[in-house]
Each structure stands twice: as C-alpha cells, then as structure tokens.
ZADREN-975528 format. One record per residue (C-alpha): z, y, x; residue in three letters. Coordinates in steps of 0.001 Angstrom, whole numbers, padded with zeros to 6 digits, always signed. Each point is the difference from the previous one (the first is absolute). Example, Ala and Ser with C-alpha at 12.3 -4.5 7.8 and 13.67 -1.06 7.14 Angstrom:
<recs>
+007800-004500+012300ALA-000660+003440+001370SER
</recs>
This chain:
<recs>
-003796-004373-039674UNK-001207-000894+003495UNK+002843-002230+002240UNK+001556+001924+002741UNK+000175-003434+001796UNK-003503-000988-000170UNK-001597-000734+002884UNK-002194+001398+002888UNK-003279-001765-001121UNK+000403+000752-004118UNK+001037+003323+000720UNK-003388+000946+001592UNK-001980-001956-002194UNK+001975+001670-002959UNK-000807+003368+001556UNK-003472-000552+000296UNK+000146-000972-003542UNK+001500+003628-000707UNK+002547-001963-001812UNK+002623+002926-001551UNK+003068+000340+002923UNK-001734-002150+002424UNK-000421+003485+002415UNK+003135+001138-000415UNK+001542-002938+000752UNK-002075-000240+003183UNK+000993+003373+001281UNK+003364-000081-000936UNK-000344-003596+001861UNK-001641+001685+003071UNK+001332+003247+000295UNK+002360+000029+002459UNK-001963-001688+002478UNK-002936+001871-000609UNK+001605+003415+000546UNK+001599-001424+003337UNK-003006-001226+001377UNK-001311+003525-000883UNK+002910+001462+002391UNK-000898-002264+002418UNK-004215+000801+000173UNK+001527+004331-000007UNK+002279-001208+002574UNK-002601-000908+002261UNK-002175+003523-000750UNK+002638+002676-000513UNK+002714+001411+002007UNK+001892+000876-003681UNK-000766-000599-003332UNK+001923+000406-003512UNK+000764-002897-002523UNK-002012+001748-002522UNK-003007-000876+001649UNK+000196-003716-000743UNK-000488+000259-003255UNK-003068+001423-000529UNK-001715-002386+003103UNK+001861-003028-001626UNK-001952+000750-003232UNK-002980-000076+001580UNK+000820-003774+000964UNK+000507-000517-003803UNK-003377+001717-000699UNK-001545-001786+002318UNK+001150-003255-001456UNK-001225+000571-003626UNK-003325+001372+001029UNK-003315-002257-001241UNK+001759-002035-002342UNK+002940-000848+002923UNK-002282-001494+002376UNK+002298-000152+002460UNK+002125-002119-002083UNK-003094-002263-000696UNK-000321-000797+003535UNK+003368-000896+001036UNK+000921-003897-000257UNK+003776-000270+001761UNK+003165-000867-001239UNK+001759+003316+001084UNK-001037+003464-001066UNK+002044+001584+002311UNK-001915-000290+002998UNK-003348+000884-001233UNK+001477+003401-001654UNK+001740+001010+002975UNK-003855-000876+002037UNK-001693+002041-002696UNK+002871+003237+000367UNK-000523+000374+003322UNK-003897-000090-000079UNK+000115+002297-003183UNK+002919+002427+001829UNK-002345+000011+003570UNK-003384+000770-002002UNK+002065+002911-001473UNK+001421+001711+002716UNK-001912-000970+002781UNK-002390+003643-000456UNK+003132+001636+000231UNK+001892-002139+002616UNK-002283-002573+002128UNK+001947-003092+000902UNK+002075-000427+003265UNK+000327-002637+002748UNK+003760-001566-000527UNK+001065-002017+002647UNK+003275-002139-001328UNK+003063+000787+002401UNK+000416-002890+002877UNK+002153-002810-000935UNK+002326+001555+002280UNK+000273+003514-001497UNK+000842+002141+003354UNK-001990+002458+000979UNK+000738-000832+004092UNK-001341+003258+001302UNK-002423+002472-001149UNK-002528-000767+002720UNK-004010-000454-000672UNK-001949-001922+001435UNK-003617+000671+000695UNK-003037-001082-002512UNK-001583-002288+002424UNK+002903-002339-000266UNK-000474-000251-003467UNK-003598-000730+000118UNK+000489-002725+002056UNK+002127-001366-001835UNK-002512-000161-003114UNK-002769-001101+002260UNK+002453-002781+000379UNK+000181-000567-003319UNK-003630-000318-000536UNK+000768-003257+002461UNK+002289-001520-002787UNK-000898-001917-003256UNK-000500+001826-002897UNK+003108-001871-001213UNK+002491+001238+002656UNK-001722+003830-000325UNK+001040-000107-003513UNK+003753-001435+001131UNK+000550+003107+001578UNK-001568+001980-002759UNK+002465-001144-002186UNK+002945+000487+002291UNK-001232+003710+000168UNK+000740+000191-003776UNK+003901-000610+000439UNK-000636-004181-001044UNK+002427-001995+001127UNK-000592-003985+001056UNK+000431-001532-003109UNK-002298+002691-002350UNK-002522-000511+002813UNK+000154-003997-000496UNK-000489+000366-003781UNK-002798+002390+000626UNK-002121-002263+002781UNK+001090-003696-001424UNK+001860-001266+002504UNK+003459-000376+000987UNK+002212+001959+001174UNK+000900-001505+002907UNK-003843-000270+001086UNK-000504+003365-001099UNK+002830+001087+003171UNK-001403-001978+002728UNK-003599+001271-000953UNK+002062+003724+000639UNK+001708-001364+002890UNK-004219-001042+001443UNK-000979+003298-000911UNK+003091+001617+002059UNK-000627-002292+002863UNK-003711+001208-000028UNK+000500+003784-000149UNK+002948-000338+002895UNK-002496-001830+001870UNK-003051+003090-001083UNK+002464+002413+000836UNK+001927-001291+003101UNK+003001+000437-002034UNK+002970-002201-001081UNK-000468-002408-002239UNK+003633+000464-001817UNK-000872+003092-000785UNK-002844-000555-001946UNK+001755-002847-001780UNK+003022+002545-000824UNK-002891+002653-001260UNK-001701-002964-002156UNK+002701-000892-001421UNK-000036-003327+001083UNK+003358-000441+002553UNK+002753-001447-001035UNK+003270+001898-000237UNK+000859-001047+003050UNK-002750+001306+001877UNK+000290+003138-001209UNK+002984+000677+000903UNK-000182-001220+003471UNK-003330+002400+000071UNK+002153+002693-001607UNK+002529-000237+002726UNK-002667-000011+002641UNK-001565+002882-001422UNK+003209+002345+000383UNK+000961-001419+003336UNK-003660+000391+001919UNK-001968+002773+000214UNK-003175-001126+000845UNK+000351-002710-002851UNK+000755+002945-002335UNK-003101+001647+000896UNK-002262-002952-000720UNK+001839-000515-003181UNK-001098+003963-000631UNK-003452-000737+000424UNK-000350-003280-002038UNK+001591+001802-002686UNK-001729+003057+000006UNK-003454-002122+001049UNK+001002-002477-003594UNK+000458+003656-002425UNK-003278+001365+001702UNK-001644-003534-000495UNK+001230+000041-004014UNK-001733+003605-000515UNK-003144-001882+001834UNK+000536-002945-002375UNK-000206+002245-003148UNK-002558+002314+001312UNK-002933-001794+000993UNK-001295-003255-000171UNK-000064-002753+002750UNK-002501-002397+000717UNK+002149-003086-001719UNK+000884+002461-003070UNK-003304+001772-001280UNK-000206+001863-002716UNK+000159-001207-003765UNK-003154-002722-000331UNK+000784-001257-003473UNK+001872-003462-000409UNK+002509-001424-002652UNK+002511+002325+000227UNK-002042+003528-000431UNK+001238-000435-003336UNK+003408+001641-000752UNK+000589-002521-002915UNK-000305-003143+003070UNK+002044+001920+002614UNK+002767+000327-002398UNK-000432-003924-001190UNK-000391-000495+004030UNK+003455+001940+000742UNK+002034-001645-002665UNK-000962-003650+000436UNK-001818-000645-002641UNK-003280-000730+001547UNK-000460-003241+000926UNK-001913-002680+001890UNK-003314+000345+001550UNK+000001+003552-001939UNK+002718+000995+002357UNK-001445-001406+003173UNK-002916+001825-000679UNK+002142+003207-000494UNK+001980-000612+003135UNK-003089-000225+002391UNK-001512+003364-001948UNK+003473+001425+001022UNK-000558-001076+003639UNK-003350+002368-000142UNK+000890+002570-001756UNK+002395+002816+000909UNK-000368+002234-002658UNK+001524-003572-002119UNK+002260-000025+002537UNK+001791+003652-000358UNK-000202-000719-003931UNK+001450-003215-000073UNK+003160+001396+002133UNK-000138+003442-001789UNK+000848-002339-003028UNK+002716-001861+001314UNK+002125+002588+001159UNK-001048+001663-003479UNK+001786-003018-001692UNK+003087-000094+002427UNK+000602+003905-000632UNK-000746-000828-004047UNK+002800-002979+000110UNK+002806+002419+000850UNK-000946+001741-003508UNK+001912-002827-001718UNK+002996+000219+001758UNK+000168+003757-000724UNK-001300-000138-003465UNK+003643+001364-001507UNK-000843+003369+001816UNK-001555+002937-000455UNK-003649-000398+001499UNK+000592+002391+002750UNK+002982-001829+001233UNK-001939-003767-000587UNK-002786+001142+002000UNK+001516+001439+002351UNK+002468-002719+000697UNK-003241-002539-000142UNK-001800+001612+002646UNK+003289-000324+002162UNK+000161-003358-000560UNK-003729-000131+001134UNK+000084+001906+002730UNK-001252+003143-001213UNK+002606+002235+001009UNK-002573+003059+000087UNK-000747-000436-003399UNK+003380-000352-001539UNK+001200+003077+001518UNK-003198+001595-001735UNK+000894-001133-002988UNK+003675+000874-000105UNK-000810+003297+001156UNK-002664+000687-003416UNK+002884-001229-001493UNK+002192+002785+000902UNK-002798+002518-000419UNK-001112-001454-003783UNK+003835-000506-000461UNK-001213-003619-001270UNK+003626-001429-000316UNK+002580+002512+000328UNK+002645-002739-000887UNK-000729-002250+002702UNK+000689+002382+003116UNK+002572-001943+001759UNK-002508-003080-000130UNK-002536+002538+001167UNK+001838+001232+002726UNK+000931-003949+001222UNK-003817-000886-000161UNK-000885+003111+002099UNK+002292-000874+002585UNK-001030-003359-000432UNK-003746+000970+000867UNK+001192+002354+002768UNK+001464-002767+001612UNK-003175-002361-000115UNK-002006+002693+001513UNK+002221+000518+002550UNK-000306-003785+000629UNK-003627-000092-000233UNK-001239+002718+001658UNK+002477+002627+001732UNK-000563+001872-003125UNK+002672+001705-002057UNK+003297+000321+000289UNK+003382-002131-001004UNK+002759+002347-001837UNK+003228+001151+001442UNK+002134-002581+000455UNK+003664+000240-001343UNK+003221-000301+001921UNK+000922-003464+000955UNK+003087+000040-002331UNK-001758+000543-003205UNK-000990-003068-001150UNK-002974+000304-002323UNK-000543-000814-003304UNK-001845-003621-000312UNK-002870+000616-000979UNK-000283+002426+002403UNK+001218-001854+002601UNK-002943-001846+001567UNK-001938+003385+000285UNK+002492+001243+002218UNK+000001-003012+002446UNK-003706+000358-000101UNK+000137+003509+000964UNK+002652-000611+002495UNK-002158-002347+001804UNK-002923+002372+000352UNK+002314+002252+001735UNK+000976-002836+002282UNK+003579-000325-001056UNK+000920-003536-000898UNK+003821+000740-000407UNK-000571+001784-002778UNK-002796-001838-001715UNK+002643-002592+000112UNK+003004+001687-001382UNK-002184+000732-003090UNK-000571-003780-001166UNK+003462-001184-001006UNK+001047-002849-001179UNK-001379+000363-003193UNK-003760+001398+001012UNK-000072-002806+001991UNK-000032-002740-002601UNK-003713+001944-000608UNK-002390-001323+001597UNK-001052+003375+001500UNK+003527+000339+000841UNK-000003-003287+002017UNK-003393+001270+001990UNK+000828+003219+000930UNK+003350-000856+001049UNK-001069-003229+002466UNK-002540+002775+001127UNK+002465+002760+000779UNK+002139-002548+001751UNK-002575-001172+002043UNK-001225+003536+000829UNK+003303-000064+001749UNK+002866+000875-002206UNK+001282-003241-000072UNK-002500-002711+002830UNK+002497-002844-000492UNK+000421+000469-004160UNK-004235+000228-000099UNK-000102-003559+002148UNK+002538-001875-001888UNK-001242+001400-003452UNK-003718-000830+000889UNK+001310-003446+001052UNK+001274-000615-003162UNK-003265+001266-002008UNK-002120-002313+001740UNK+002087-003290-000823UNK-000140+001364-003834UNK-002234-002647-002380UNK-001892+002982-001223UNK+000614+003010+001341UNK-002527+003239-001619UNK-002460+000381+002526UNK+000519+003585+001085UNK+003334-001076+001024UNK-001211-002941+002431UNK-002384+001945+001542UNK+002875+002685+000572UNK+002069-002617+001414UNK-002870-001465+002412UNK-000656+003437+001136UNK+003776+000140+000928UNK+000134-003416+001469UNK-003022+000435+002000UNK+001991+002626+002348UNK+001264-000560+003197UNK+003980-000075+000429UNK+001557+003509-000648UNK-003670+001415-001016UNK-000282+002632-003088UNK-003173-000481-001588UNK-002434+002204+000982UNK-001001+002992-002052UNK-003539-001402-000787UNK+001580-002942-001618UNK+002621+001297-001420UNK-002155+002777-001979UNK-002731-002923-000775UNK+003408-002279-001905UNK+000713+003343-001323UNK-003405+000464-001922UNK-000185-003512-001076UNK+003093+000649-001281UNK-000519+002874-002557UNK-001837-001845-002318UNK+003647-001603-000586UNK+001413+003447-000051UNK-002673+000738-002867UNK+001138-002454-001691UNK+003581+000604+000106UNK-000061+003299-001211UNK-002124-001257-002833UNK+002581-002517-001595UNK+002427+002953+000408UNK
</recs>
C-alpha cells in the first residue's frame, strides 16, 4: 500500500509509474487547493457562480495531468508539488472558460484601501505616465507591475533577488521620478507604492483630510495609479513586450522559480527573462497570491469546504469571492449545520469590502449594553469602526477579547480613533518597548504614535490597520 507520507518527488514519479493509489493520493493531496484556485480564476470572470462548478473544471486539471503518459509530471523537477499544480489549475481553469468569460484587468486595491473621492481623471494623464515608464529600466517597470498584483515588499524581494530593503528605496526612486513626471508630491507616490513608512503615511493621511487642494492631487494619483494598472494588464510597454520565449515559458520552471528551488546561474538567467517579459511577469504574481489564498486552506481544513474557502479568501483579501461562495452555499444548502459560522464569515467579508472598497455594508450594530458573545465580539468592533463609532468598538473587546491578539488591535485602534487618545498613547508606548511584539500590533502602535498631540487617526489609516487586521480576525474565528 502506497505511504500517505511519501514525498513530493516519489509521488510524481510513482504516478507516472501508474503505480495502484498513487492518483488518488495526489488528488486527495491537492484537492483543496486546486478547487480554491478554481474559485479564484471564476472570481476574476463571473459576477456569481455555484460550488458545483468546481468540480467538473477541477477534473479537467486531473485529466490534464494524466494525459500522454503524465507528461506533465515528467517535466517537473522541484521539491514542492504544490506550486506547480496550483500554476497548471489556473492555466487549465482560464483555457476553459475563457470562450465563455474572457479575462479581466484586476488592479489590486492601494496599500491604503480608501477610495478618497470618486473623481476621474482624464486619459492623457495616464498616458503620460506610461510614456514615463518607457523612460525606466525594465527592472523598475516590472516593480510596479508587481505592486499592481497586491505584492507586498518582501514577496516582491523574493521574486526580483534582492533585498528587501533595496527593493523599497528602488520604489521610493520610482516615486521620486513619477512626482517629478507628474509635478506631483513625492509622498504621495511613496504612500501609493507602498514604500512610506508608517509614519509618513499618517502625516500624509492627516494632510489629506485637512487640505483640499492636497486631497485633490491625492484623487488624481490614485485614480491616475488604478487607470495605469488596467494599462499595465492591457497592453504591452516598450520595457515589457510580449512573451519572446526564455527559461521560464515553461510552467514546470516558473513553479521551481516561485518556490525557490531553482538555483544559481539557472535562476539568474530566469530573473533577467522575468525583467523582459510581462506575460512571466502577471504569471509569476498570479501564482503567488494563488499560494497565499491556498495556505489559508490548512488552517480551515476542519470545515466544511464552503466555510474553508471562504474564510481563505478573507484571509487573502478576496472579500468578493468569499461572499460568492457563502452565498452558493446558502443556495446549494452545502452545510446547513454550520450557519452561525456562515453568518460570522459573511459579516466578516462585508466588513473587508467595506474596508477595501466602499462596497457593502456592516450589520446593525447592537445596543451598547449587550455585550457580545466572544467570538463574536471582534466583528462587532470591526463593524463599529466602519460606522465611525470608536466608543462602541471599544466596549465590545473586554477584558477577556483582549488577551486575543485581534482583541488587542482593534481595541488600541478604537482608542486611538478617539474613544480613549490618552489609553491608545500609553498602550502603544508600551507595545513598542515589548521584545517581540506580533507585527500587526507595532505597526498599529506606530500609526498611533505617529499622531500629533490630541489627534484621532485619520479614517484612511485607521480603515488601512483595520484590513491588515482581518487576517487576525480570520484566524480567530477559526480556532473557535
């Protein structure tokens, strides 16, 4: 009988060998993440779609797979499986819906995730800015490329070979060099690259609800940097042509390239076919986020699937998706004994898209006496705070919720949003003198420290904490 613990590598060999069980243990292996990866590529296509649907396109994966002796299997030389099934679903899922429903342009929500107004800007604006990006290396176009995506510093490091640290400033040149393109502020471009510090942001945040004209340019960069990602996706610019062939055409190397396994000059050569390629580009960040959405599967693996993938594409930042997914839930009645876990991820989603994009709503929040029930209780400080009312975000964490460390976030972030200015100060004074404090929770406490004397935070930063922080809140309800 074939070892459930046996490895990546003998696993695939022992599949092409059509030993007995060596499939079934593969799919049983890979079936969860296939099947969210699956949500994720109808995600991207379809305004709705049911769970039943995954199924069938997930088998097509598996057929794919076995097809002329397992070829695919043949070529692949990594350590991990994972990421090279997960490349393969979403090519496989894309070539099979793509008649039906033809790809989109996603542009990943700013690092700051507030709409600031709903003004446009004209297309001219955005066309310089590309022309100005056809002045850049090829290395800094793909920077930004991979920003678009939703990558954050470190991801972006791995994915270029370089530090992190070297991978901000080269954000902070590029910022420096649109400002100077655009005759715009060069802390605003840092703040939409992602590459200010906390402080910064803040001050920028407070400057951006206290000056008018300020707000307006911050209006135009952002609207100029969403126009500029459907640009990105949509055509190709003189430092990103089209796909020219190069080590990593091959789904097999992108997948060794992603999870480390390639090596050496094999990998230099990959990372300067990256730097030409955009197509490579869009995969190689298509796959990462793939692989961040897939690692939430584990934590949920004790629920039903709807519930695991919906609470994994919270924790991932898919908040779209998981209300999707709850909602075929309720339709295919996929786990009628799991409503009240249903109902706290749906309010959990509701909250993110508030957060993210103006979108949704937050429930009805109860009377300031009732004290919720604790697992409940972080989803009503969350949803407090979207309607702007600290007090009673705070009266929701007690004593006990706050030993959490969602509890200890949202509650330095309602007292800083001004239910308590002094408490928020002293608290985030203590965090910051902790040996090692989670890193959510310092970055909370910097935001708060980083305000002048008797200053709330402002609402940008205060809903940008708040999204960071419901990847904590995902994981609270899951150890529930």
């Amino acid at each position: 009988m074939l070892d459930r613990d046996v490895d990546d590598p003998m696993l695939a060999q022992r599949c092409v060998d059509q030993e007995p069980g060596a499939w079934d243990l593969l799919v049983a292996r890979f079936e969860g993440p296939a099947r969210m990866v699956t949500a994720r590529v109808l995600d991207e296509r379809r305004d709705t779609f049911d769970l039943v649907e995954l199924g069938p396109l997930v088998e097509k994966v598996w057929g794919r797979l076995r097809r002329r002796d397992a070829a695919a299997l043949q070529l692949w030389r990594g350590q991990r499986l994972l990421p090279y099934l997960c490349l393969l679903t979403r090519l496989e899922v894309e070539r099979a819906v793509t008649d039906q429903t033809p790809a989109v342009s996603l542009v990943a929500p700013l690092p700051t995730p507030v709409s600031i107004s709903r003004d446009t800007v004209a297309e001219p604006v955005t066309l310089r800015v590309i022309d100005s990006l056809r002045r850049l290396p090829p290395r800094n176009t793909v920077l930004i490329r991979l920003r678009q995506h939703g990558l954050g510093l470190e991801e972006i490091a791995l994915t270029v070979g370089s530090p992190e640290h070297a991978v901000e400033e080269e954000l902070q040149r590029i910022a420096g060099h649109l400002a100077k393109r655009l005759d715009d502020d060069a802390e605003t471009w840092r703040v939409t690259l992602d590459c200010a510090d906390i402080a910064e942001a803040v001050q920028v945040a407070i400057r951006t609800e206290e000056d008018g004209a300020y707000r307006r340019r911050r209006t135009r960069a952002e609207t100029i940097w969403r126009q500029l990602g459907h640009a990105l996706r949509g055509a190709n610019l003189g430092a990103l042509p089209a796909s020219q062939g190069g080590p990593l055409q091959d789904p097999a190397a992108v997948a060794r390239f992603v999870d480390g396994s390639m090596k050496g000059s094999e990998r230099t050569q990959a990372e300067g076919h990256l730097m030409g390629d955009g197509q490579v580009v869009d995969q190689v960040a298509a796959l990462l986020t793939d692989l961040g959405a897939v690692e939430w599967l584990r934590r949920g693996s004790h629920l039903p699937e709807a519930l695991s993938l919906a609470a994994g594409s919270i924790g991932a930042g898919r908040f779209r998706l998981a209300t999707k997914v709850l909602a075929a839930a309720r339709r295919e009645e996929a786990a009628p004994k799991s409503e009240r876990a249903m109902a706290l991820l749906g309010r959990l989603a509701r909250v993110g898209l508030s957060l993210q994009r103006g979108e949704g709503r937050a429930a009805t929040l109860p009377e300031k006496e009732a004290l919720p029930h604790d697992d409940e209780a972080p989803l009503v400080a969350f949803e407090a705070l979207i309607h702007q009312d600290p007090e009673t975000a705070r009266h929701a964490i007690d004593d006990y919720a706050v030993k959490q460390t969602i509890g200890r976030r949202l509650r330095l972030l309602a007292s800083g949003s001004g239910a308590d200015l002094a408490e928020a100060r002293a608290d985030a004074e203590r965090i910051v003198r902790w040996t090692s404090p989670d890193p959510g929770v310092l970055e909370d406490a910097w935001a708060v420290l980083a305000l002048p004397q008797g200053r709330a935070l402002p609402w940008e930063i205060a809903t940008a904490r708040l999204r960071d922080a419901l990847a904590d809140a995902v994981r609270f309800l899951l150890s529930r």
